[in-house]
N, C-alpha and C positions, 0 to 999 in steps of 0.2 A: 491464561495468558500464553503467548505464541510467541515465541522467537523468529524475529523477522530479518532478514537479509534484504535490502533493497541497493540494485545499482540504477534506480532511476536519479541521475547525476543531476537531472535539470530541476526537480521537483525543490520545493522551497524547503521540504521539511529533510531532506534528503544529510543527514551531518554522516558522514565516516560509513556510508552503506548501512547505517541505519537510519530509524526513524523517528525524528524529533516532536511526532506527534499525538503519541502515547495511546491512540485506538486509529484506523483505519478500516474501510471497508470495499472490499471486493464484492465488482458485480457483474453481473453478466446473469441474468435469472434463467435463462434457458441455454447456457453455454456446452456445449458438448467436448470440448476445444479447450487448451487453455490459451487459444489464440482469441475465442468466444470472452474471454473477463478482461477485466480494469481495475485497476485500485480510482477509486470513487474520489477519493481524499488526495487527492494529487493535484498538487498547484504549481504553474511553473512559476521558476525563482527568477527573479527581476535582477537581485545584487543591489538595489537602490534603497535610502534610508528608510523608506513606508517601509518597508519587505521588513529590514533587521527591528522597527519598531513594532510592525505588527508579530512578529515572531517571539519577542521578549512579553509583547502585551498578553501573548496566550501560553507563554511557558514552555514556548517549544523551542528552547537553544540550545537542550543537551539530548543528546541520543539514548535510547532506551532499548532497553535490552531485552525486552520481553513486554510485548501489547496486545491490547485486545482485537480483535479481528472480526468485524463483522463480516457475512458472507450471502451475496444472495444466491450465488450458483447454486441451484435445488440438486444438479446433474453430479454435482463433486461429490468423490467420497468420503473425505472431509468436512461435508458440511453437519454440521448438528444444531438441528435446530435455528440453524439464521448466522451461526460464529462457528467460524475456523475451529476443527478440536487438531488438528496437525499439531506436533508438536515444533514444527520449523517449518516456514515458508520462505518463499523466494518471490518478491515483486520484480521485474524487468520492466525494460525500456529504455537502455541507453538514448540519450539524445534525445526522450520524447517533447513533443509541444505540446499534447494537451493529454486526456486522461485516457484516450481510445490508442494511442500509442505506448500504452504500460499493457502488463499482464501478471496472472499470476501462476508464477513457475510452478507450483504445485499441484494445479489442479490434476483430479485424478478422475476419470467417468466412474460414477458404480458400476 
């Protein structure tokens, strides 16, 4: 498990700069760059009643402190095997509208 920081502020699951989603996944399979990834799992937040019903329907209204991380960047040196072994990450993207507008602050080239 990963300790995740996220200030993607638009994203649905986004509660208190963490993430109320309890696994995310970063991709970008041949990223050299960590301008190259995305978090995968980033949906923008509407603020309308589907959003808070679909958010309670999958358990995601409280922020978590530590989640799993999928990863397909091959290029990171982080990557093990397919998931994040960092022991803290950083997703960005202030103000993004979709998921090519996030990144992950940690990536590191081998």
């Amino acid at each position: 498990m990963v300790k995740l920081e996220c200030n993607v502020d638009s994203c649905i699951y986004n509660q208190k700069e963490r993430c109320a989603k309890g696994a995310i996944s970063v991709q970008g399979r041949e990223a050299t760059t960590m301008c190259d990834t995305c978090c995968g799992s980033y949906e923008k937040k509407t603020g309308d009643a589907a959003t808070d019903s679909y958010l309670s329907g999958c358990g995601c209204t409280e922020p978590k402190s530590n989640i799993q991380v999928g990863c397909e960047a091959a290029h990171c040196m982080y990557n093990d095997n397919m998931k994040c072994g960092a022991e803290k990450i950083g997703i960005s993207g202030y103000g993004a509208c979709d998921c090519e507008e996030t990144e992950c602050s940690t990536f590191r080239t081998r």
